[in-house]
N, C-alpha and C positions, 0 to 999 in steps of 0.2 A: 293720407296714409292708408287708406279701404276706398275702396268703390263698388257699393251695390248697387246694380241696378233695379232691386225694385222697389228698395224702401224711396228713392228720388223720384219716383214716379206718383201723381194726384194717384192715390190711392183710395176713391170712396168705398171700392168693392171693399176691399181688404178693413175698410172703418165698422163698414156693415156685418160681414160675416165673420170678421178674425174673435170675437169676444167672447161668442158663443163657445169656438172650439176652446182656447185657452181658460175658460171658466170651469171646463172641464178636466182640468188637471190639477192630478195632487203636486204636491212642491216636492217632495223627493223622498225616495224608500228607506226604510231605516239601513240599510246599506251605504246607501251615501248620503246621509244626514250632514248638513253642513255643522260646522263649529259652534257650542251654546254663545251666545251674545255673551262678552266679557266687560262690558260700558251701557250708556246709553247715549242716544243720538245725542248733537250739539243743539244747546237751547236759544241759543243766539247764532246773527248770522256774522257774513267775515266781517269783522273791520273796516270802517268806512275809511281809505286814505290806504288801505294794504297795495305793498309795493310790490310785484308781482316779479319771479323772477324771469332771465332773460338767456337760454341756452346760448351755443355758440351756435353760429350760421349752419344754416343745409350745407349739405355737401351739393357742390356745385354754384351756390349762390357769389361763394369768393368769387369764380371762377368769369361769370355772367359780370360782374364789379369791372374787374380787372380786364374782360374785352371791353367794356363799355368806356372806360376811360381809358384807354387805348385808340377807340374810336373817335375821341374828345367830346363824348356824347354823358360831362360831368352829371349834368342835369341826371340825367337816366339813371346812373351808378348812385347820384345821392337819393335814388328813390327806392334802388333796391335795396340799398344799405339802413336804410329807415325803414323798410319793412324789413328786416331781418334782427334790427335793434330793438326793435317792438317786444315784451314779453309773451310769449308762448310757451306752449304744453312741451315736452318731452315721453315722446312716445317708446314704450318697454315692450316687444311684438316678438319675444320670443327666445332662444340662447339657457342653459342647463341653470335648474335655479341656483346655484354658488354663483354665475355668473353675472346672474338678473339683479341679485342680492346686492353685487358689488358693482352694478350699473345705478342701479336704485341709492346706493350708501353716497357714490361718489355725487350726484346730482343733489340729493338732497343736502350732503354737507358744502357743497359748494354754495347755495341759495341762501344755505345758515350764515356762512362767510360774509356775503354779499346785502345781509339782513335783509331776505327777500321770500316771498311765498311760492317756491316750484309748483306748477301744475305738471301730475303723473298722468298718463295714462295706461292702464292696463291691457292689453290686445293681443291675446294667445288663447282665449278660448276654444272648441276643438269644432270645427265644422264652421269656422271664422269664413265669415262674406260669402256665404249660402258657394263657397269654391268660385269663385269670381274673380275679377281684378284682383282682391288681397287675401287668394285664399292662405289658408295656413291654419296655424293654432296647435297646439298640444295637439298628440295622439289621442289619446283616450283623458278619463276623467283625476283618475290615478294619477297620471302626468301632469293634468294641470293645476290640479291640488299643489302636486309639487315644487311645481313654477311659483304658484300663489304664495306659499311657505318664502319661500326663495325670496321673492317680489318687497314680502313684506320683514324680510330678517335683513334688509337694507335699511330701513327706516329706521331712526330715532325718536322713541320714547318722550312726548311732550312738545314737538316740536310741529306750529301753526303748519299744514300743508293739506293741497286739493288734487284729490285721484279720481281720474275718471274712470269709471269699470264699463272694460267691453263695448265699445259703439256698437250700436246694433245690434248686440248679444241677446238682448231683452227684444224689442220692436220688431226683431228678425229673428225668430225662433227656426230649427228644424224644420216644425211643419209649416211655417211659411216660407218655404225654398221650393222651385223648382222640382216635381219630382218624374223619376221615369219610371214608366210600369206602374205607377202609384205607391212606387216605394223608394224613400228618402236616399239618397246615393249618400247622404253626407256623415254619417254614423253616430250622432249623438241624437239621444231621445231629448223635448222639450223640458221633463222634470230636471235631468242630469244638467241641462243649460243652466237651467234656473237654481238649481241649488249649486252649481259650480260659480256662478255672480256671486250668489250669497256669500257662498265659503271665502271668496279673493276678501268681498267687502269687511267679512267678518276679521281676517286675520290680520289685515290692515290696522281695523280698532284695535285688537289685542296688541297688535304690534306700539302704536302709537294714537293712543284717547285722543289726542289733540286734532288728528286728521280728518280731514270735511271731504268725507267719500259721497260721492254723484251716481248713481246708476243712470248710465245711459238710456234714453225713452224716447230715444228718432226724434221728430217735427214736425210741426205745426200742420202738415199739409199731407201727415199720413195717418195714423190711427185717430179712431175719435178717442173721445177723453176714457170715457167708461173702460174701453180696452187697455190701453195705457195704466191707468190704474189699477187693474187687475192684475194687469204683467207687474207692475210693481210691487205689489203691496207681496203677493209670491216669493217674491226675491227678497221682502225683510227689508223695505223702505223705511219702515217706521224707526228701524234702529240706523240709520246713518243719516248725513245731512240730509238727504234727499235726492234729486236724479239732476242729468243732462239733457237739455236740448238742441238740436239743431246741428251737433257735432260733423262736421265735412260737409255740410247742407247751405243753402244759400237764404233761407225762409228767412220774411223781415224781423226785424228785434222788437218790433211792435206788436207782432205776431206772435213771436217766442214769449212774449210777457203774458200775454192775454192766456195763448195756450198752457203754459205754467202756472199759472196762477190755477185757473180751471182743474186740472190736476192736482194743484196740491188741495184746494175744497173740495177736490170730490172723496180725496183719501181720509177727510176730516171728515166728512158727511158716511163713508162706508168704513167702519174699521174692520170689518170682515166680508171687505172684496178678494182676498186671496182665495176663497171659497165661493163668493157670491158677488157675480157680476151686476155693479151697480144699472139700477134705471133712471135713478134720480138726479143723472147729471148732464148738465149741457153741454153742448160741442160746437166744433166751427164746423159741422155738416146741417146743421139747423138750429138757426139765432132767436129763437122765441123766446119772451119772457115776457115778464109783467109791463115791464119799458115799453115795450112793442103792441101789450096787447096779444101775447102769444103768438105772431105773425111772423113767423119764421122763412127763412130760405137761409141755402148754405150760404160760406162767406167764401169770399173770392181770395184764395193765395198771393193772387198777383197784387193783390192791393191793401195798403197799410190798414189795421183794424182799430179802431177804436170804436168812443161811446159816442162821440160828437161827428162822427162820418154820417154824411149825408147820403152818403149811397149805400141802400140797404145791407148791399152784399159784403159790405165791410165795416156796419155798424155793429156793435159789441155788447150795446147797454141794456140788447133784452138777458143774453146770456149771465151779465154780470146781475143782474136787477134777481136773475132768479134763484143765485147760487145766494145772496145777500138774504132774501129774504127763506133761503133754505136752511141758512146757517144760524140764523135767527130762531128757528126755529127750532132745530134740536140742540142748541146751544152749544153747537160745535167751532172749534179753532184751529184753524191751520195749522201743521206745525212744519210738512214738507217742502223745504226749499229747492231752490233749484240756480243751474247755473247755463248759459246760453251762448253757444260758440258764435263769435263775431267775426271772423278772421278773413270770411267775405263774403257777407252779408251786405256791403253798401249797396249796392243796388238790386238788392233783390232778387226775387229768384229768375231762371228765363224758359221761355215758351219758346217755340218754333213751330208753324203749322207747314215745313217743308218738308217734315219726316212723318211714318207713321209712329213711330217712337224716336224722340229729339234725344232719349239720355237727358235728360233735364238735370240729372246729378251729376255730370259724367264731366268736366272741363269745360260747363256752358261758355261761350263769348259773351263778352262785353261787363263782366263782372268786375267789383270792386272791394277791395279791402273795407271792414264795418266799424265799429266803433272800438276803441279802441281798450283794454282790459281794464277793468275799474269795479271794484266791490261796493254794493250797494248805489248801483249808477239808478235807479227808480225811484223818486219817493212814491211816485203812485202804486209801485208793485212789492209791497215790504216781502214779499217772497223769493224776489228774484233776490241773491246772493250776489253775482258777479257774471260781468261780460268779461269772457276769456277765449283766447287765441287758442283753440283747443287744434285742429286742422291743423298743420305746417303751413302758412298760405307760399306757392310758389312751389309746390310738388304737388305730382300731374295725381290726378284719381284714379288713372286707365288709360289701355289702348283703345279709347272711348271712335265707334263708327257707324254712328249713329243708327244701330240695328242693319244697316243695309248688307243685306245675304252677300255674304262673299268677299268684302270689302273687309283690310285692314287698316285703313286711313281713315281719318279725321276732316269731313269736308270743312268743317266750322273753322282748321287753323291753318287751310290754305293747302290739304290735301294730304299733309305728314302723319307717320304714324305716332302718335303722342308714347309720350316716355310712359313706361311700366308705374303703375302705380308705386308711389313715396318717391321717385325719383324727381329729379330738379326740371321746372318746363321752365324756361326763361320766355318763351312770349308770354303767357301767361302771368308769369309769375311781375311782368313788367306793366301788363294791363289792367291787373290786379293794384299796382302801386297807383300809376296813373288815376285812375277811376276809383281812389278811395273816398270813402262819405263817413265822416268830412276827410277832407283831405289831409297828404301823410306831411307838407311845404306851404 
């Protein structure tokens, strides 16, 4: 549904330097002070056995069905048809908020119907996808208040549901965009971002206590933690479930655990990082801890993380060994959960050293649909909430080409211009089925 290209990109620069700038900001002017907190966060996480619901098909996915079995190529057609039966988000990216209201009303009373948990996503922030592949979003702040209002006068009052606010709205602020002359083309300042999150997340709760709202917080393989938690704790994490990862990204779920977890101890370990950026917490840019000996090197993206990995650059247990015995020590307890888009994630994320920038984000090949949506799928990660199909998998991210000056095509799928981001890519979206882990047959 979005295609950035530079939150998909190994981003160590941006881990290093981004924390200091954003430590440096207030959350927002009493002009646009977001809504007082009317609840407080959920104390438990979803429901072990929540049945997640299940939109009607992309547009275009009939379509791809219906040649395929035309083709008598059944096989094919029951692969896309199993990925499209699969539960998934329902993305809200924009339309006058009476409208949004009665987008939002009609989705979630359907889910009720079908005794099932809708995942929402929120996506009309104003300077949306640093003007990129999906750019868009409200005009101004005013406006997107407005939408917000709108967004959340759909919802029902007490009724179980998961909203994801803004992908990349937090991870990808203003000042981390592109800028020309050294000044921001995209017109929203960073506090205005950060208190415009809050206010969606905030009116949501007042709309509906019941809802397990997510602030979006990129992946595994781009801010270190410290910064992440900084940008969150801003936005008023401590009053909602807790955040998103890996949303339209391909980073392992073994990775997304480790890196969520790390996050939500470091916001237990700093309660006032929205002011003061933590030191005291570990990251997958350097694995040191007591486990190790303090003997650190970063961890490798490409490669599954844990404690029992043999190869240093994707061992986990100095990091986890330090945060354990950190937490131990000021007698602090997690409390922010989080939730981790699977939707195709099986095979991890992909490299090419054919490009000087490959779009690593951007419609990689050879990817595979990841596990499939399930609340509280960890016992090792009591943090993690739920794997969910947040992405549409089988809509293109961009006219992704692969940076090369001049070019409007796509070498990676045989030299086509890929369809506009959110629209239907049937190679894709069939290689996607093929290649799911585990499998979709």
């Amino acid at each position: 549904m979005f295609s950035n290209p530079l939150p998909r990109r190994r981003a160590a620069l941006l881990a290093v330097t981004a924390a200091v700038a954003v430590g440096q900001l207030a959350l927002s002017s009493p002009a646009m002070a977001a809504k007082a907190p009317v609840t407080s966060a959920p104390t438990a996480g979803l429901p072990a056995g929540t049945d997640f619901y299940t939109p009607a098909p992309a547009p275009g996915s009939k379509q791809q069905i219906a040649q395929l079995k035309s083709q008598h190529r059944f096989a094919d057609a029951a692969l896309i048809q199993a990925e499209v039966d699969t539960p998934q988000a329902v993305w809200f990216t924009g339309a006058a908020p009476s409208a949004v209201g009665k987008d939002v009303h009609r989705t979630v009373t359907q889910a009720r119907a079908h005794k099932t948990v809708p995942t929402l996503v929120a996506y009309n922030v104003p300077g949306r996808d640093c003007s990129q592949y999906s750019a868009g979003g409200a005009a101004t702040d005013a406006e997107y208040r407005a939408w917000a209002d709108g967004f959340a006068s759909g919802l029902t009052k007490g009724q179980l549901i998961t909203v994801v606010v803004e992908p990349d709205g937090l991870s990808n602020l203003p000042s981390d965009c592109s800028t020309t002359d050294g000044v921001l083309p995209f017109g929203p300042e960073d506090t205005s971002r950060i208190a415009d999150i809050k206010y969606l997340g905030e009116a949501v709760m007042a709309a509906d206590p019941a809802a397990r709202v997510y602030l979006d917080s990129g992946n595994s393989a781009w801010h270190n933690v410290a910064d992440a938690t900084t940008r969150l704790a801003k936005a008023g994490v401590a009053e909602f479930a807790g955040f998103a990862l890996n949303v339209s990204n391909y980073q392992y779920s073994a990775n997304s655990a480790q890196y969520g977890t790390w996050i939500s101890d470091c916001l237990a370990l700093n309660p006032g990082a929205a002011t003061t950026t933590p030191t005291n917490c570990g990251d997958q840019y350097w694995n040191g801890g007591p486990a190790n000996n303090w003997t650190g090197v970063p961890l490798d993206p490409t490669k599954q993380w844990s404690d029992t990995a043999t190869d240093p650059t994707a061992n986990t247990a100095g990091i986890n060994s330090r945060y354990a015995a950190e937490l131990t020590a000021a007698k602090a307890t997690p409390t922010a959960r989080f939730v981790v888009d699977t939707s195709r994630n099986g095979t991890g994320p992909w490299a090419s050293a054919a490009y000087a920038d490959d779009q690593d984000w951007c419609n990689p090949p050879g990817r595979g649909l990841g596990a499939r949506p399930q609340a509280q799928p960890e016992a090792a990660f009591p943090m993690l909430d739920a794997y969910l199909w947040i992405k549409t998998p089988g809509q293109s991210d961009g006219q992704c080409n692969r940076n090369i000056a001049g070019s409007t095509t796509d070498p990676e799928w045989g030299g086509i211009t890929d369809p506009a981001a959110g629209a239907w890519f049937p190679q894709q979206a069939l290689e996607l089925a093929k290649l799911a882990v585990p499998a979709l047959r």
